[in-house]
Backbone as a chain_set.jsonl record, in Angstrom:
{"seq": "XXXXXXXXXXXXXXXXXXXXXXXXXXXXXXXXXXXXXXXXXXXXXXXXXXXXXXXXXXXXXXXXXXXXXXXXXXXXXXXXXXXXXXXXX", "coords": {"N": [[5.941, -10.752, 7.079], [5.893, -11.47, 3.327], [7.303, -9.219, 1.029], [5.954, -8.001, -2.496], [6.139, -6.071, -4.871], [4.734, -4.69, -7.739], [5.213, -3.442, -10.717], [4.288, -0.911, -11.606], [3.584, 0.233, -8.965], [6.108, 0.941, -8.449], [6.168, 2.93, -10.681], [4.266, 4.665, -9.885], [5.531, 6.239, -7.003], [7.333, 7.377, -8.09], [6.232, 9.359, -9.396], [5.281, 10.884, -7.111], [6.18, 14.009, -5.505], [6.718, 15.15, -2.964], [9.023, 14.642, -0.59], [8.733, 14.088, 1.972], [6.311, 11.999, 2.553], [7.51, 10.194, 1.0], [9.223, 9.157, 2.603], [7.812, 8.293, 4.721], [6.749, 6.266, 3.1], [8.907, 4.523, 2.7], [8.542, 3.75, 5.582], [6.688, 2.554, 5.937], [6.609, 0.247, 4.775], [8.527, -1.064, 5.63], [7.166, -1.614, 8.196], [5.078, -3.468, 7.737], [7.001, -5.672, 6.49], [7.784, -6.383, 8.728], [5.099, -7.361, 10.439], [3.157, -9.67, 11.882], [0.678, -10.193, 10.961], [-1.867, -9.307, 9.079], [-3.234, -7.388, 9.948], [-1.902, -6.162, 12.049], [-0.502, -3.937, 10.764], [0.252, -0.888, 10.292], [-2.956, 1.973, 10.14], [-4.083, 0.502, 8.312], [-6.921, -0.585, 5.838], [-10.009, -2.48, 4.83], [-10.626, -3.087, 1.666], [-14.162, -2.105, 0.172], [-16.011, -4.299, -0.953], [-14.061, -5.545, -1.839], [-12.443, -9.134, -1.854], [-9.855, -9.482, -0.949], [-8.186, -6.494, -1.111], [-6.626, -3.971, 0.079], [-6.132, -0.746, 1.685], [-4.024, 1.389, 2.498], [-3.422, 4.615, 4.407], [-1.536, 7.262, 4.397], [-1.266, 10.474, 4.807], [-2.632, 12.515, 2.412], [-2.127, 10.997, 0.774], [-3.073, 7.497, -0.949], [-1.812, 4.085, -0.295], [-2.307, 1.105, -2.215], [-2.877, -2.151, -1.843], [-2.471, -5.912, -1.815], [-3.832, -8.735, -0.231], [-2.125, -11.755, -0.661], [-2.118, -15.126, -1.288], [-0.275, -17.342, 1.726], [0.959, -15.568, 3.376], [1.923, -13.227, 2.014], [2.414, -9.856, 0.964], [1.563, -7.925, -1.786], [2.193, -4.86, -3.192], [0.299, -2.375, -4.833], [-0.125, -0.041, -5.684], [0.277, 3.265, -5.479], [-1.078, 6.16, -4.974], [-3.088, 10.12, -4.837], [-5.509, 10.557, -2.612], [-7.853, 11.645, -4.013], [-7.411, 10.003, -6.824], [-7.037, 7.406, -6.195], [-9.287, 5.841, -5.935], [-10.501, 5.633, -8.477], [-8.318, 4.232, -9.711], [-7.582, 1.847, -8.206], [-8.791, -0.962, -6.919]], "CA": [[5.245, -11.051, 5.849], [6.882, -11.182, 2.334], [6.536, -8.348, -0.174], [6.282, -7.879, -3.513], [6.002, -4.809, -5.347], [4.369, -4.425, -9.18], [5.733, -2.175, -12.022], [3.072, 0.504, -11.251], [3.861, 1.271, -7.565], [7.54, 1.617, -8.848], [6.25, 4.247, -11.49], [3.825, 5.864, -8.706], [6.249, 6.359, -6.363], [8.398, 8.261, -8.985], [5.581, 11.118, -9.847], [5.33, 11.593, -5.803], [7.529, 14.525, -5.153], [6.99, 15.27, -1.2], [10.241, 13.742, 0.656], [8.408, 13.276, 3.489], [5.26, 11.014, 2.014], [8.215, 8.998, 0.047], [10.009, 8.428, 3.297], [6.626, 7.401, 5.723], [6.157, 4.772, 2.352], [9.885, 3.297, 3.354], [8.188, 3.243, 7.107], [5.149, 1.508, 5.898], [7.183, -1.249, 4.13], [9.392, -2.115, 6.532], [6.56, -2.356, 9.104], [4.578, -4.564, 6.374], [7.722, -6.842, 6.105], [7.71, -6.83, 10.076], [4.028, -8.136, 10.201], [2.695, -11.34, 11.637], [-0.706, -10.381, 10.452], [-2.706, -7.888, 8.216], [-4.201, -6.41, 11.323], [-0.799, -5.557, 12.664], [0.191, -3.15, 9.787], [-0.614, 0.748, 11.126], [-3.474, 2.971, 9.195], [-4.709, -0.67, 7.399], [-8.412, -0.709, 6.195], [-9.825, -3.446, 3.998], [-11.899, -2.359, 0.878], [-15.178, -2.586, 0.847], [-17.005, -5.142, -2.282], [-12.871, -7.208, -2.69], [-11.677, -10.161, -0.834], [-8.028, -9.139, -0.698], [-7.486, -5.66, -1.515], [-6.417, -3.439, 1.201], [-5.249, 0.482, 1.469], [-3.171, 2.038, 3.88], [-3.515, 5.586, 4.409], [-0.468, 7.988, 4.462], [-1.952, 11.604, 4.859], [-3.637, 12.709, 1.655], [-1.736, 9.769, -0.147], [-3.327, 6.194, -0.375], [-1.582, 2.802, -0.899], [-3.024, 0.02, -2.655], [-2.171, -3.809, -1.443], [-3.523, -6.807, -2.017], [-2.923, -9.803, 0.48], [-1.826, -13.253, -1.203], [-1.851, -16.862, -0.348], [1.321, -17.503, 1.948], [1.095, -14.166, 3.814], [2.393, -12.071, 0.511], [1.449, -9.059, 0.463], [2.008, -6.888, -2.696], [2.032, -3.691, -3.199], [-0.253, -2.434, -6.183], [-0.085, 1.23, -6.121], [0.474, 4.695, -4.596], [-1.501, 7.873, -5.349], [-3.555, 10.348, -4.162], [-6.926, 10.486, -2.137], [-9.06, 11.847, -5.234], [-7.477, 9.604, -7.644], [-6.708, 6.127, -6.184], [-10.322, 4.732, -5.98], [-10.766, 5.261, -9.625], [-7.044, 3.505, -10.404], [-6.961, 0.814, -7.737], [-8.024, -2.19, -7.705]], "C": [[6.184, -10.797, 4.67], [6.4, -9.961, 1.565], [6.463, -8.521, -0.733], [5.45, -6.539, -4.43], [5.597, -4.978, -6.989], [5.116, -3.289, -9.939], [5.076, -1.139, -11.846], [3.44, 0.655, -9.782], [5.409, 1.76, -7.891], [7.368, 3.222, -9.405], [5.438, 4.969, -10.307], [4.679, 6.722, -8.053], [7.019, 7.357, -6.855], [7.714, 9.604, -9.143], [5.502, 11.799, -8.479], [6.455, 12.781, -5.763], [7.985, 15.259, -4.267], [7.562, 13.912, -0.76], [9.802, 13.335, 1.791], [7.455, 11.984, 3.331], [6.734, 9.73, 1.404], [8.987, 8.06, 1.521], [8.771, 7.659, 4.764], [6.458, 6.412, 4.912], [6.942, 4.066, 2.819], [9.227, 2.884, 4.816], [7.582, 2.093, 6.621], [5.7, 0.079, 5.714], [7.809, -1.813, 4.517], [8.354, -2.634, 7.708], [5.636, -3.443, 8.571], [5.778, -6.097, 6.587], [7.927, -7.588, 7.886], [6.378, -7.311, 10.595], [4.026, -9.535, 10.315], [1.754, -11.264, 10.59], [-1.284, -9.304, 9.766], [-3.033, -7.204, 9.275], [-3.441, -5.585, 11.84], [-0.072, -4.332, 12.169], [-0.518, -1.889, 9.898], [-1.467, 1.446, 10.121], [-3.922, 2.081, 7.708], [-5.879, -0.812, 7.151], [-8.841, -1.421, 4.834], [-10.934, -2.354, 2.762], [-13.135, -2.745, 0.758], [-15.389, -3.29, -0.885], [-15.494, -6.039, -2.687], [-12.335, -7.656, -1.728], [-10.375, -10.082, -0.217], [-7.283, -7.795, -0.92], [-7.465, -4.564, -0.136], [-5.813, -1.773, 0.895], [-4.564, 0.724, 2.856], [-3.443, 3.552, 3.494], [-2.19, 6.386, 4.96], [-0.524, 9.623, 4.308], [-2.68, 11.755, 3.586], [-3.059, 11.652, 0.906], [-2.364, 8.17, 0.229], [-2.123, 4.877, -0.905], [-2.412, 1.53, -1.397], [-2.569, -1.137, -2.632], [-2.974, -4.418, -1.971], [-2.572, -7.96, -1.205], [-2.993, -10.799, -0.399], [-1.608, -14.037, -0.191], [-0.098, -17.066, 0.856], [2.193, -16.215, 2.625], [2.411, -13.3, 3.418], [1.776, -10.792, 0.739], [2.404, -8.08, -1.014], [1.132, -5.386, -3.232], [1.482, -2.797, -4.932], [0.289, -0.938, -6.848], [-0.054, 2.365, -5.063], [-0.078, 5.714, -5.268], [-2.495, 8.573, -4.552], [-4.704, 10.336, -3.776], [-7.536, 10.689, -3.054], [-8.99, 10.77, -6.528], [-7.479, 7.997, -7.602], [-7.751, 5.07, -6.077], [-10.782, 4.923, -7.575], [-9.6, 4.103, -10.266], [-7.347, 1.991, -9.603], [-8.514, 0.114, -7.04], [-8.599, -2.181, -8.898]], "O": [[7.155, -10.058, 4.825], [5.197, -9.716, 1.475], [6.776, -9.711, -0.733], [4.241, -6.313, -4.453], [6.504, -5.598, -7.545], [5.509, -2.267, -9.375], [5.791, -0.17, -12.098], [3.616, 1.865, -9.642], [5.8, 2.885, -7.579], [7.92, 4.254, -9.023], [6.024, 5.907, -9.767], [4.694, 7.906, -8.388], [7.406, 8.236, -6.085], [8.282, 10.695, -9.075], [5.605, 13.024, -8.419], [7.619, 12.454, -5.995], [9.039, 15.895, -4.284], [7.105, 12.78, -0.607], [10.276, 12.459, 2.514], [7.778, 10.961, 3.934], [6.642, 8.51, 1.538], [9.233, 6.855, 1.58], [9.029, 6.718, 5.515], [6.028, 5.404, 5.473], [6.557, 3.042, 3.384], [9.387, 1.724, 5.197], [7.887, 0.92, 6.84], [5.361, -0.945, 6.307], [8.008, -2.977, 4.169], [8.49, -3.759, 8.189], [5.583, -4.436, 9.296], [5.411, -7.256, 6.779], [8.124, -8.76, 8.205], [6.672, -7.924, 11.622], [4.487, -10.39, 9.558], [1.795, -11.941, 9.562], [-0.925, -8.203, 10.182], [-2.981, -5.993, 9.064], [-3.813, -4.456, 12.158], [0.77, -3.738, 12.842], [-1.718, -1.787, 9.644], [-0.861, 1.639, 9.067], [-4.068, 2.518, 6.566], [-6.455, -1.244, 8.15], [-8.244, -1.127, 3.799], [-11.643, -1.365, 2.948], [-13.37, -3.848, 1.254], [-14.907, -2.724, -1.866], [-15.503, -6.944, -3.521], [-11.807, -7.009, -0.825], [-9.989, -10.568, 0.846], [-6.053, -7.761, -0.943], [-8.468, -4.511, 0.575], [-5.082, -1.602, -0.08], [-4.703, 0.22, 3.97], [-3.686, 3.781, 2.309], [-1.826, 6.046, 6.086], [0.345, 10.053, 3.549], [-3.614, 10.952, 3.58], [-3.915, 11.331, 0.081], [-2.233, 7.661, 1.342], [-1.68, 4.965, -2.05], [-3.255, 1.098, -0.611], [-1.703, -1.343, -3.482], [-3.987, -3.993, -2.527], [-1.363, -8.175, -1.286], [-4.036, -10.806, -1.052], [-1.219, -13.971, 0.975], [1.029, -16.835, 0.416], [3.382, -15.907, 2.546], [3.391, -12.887, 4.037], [0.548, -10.72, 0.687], [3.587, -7.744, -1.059], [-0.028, -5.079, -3.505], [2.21, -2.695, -5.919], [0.836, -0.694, -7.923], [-0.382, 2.201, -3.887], [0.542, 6.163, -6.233], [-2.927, 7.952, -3.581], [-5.4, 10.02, -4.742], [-8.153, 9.648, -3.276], [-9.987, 10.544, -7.213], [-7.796, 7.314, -8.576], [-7.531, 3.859, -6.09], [-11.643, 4.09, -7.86], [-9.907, 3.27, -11.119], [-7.355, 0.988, -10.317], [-9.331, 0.956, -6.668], [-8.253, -2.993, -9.756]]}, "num_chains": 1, "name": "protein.A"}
């Protein structure tokens, strides 16, 4: 699948400052770019009430996707469990 990453998971990513969470995100994104299918991508669960928005779960950290036309996916945001269903989508 292709990526593409937004200006806001860049800055997320930056306030993280457990080395280990930063380096399971490089996992995530390479298995993302290795992806036939949304289904295939580990700890993937869709949201519930939007057509395309997706999280991944990374211990107390969530990610925020969204699939696109042309099996895109981009990457919205990164933060943690208490705060990322008020931020994302």
């Amino acid at each position: 699948m292709k990526v593409v990453f937004d200006k806001s998971f860049h800055k997320s990513i930056l306030k993280i400052q457990s080395q280990p969470i930063k380096s399971k995100i490089t996992l995530i994104i390479s298995s993302v770019e290795a992806a036939n299918k949304i289904n295939d991508i580990p700890h993937i669960k869709k949201m519930e009430g939007f057509k395309s928005y997706y999280r991944i779960r990374i211990g107390d950290y969530r990610i925020g996707i969204e699939l696109e036309p042309n099996n895109t996916v981009r990457f919205i945001l990164v933060a943690h469990r208490k705060d990322i269903y008020s931020l994302f989508p």
